[in-house]
KEFI-921852 format. One record per residue (C-alpha): residue in three letters; x, y, z. Coordinates in steps of 0.5 Angstrom, whole numbers, plus 500, padded with zeros to 3 digits. Layout:
BEGIN
ALAXYZ ...
This chain:
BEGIN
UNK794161385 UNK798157390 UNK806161390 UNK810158393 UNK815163397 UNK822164394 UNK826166400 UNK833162399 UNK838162394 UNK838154395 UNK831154392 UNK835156386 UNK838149386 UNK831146388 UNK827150381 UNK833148377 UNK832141379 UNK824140379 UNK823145372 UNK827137370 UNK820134371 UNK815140370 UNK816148368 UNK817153374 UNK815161373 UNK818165378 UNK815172379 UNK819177381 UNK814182385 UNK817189387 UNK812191393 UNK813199391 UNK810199385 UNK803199382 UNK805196375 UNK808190378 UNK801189383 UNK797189376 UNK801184374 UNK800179380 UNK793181380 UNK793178373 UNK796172374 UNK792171379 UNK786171375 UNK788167370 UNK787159369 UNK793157374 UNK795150371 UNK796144376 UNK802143372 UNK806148372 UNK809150379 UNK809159381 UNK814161386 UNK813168389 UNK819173389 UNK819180394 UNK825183391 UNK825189396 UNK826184402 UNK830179398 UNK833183392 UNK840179393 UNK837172390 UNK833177383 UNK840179382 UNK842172383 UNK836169379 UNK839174373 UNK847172373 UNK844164375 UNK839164369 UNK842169364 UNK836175364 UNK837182365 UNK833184371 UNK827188370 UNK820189375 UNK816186375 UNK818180371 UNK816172370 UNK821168368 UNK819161365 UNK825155367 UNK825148364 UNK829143364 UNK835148368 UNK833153363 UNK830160362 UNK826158356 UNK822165356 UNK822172361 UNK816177360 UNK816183364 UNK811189366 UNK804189361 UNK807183358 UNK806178363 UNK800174362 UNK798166364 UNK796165357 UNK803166354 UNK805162360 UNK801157359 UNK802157352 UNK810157352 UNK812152358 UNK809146353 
């Protein structure tokens, strides 16, 4: 898996951008929580597409761009939680035991 770090609200603009051209998941990680880890670590198992970018988010260090990411794209914050962006927007979110790269893959066609 190749997570692209999500550090800066400008990097908002650059998904909303790029998801024109390819989908873009953006996983929220909460480092604190175990559930969240499982997650990650399933994520990371799966089959990563070539078409599809993944960007990492930490939101206990950058808790401001979750917040943002959940008014920008219209989605209640939960942790952890993948959402999928296409075309500007949030086309499907999951959270907890429902993350799966199968369901990604599946929904960003």
């Amino acid at each position: 898996m190749n997570w692209i770090p999500l550090t800066t609200e400008q990097q908002l603009t650059e998904i909303r951008e790029a998801s024109a051209a390819k989908p873009v998941v953006i996983f929220k990680h909460s480092t604190r929580c175990s559930i969240s880890a499982v997650a990650k670590s399933r994520l990371e198992r799966g089959a990563a597409p070539q078409e599809i970018s993944f960007y990492y988010l930490d939101l206990i260090r950058f808790r401001d761009i979750s917040n943002r990411i959940a008014a920008d794209f219209d989605v209640p914050h939960e942790s952890p939680q993948v959402l999928l962006i296409r075309n500007g927007e949030c086309i499907y979110d999951e959270s907890h035991s429902g993350i799966t790269m199968d369901d990604l893959v599946s929904k960003s066609n």
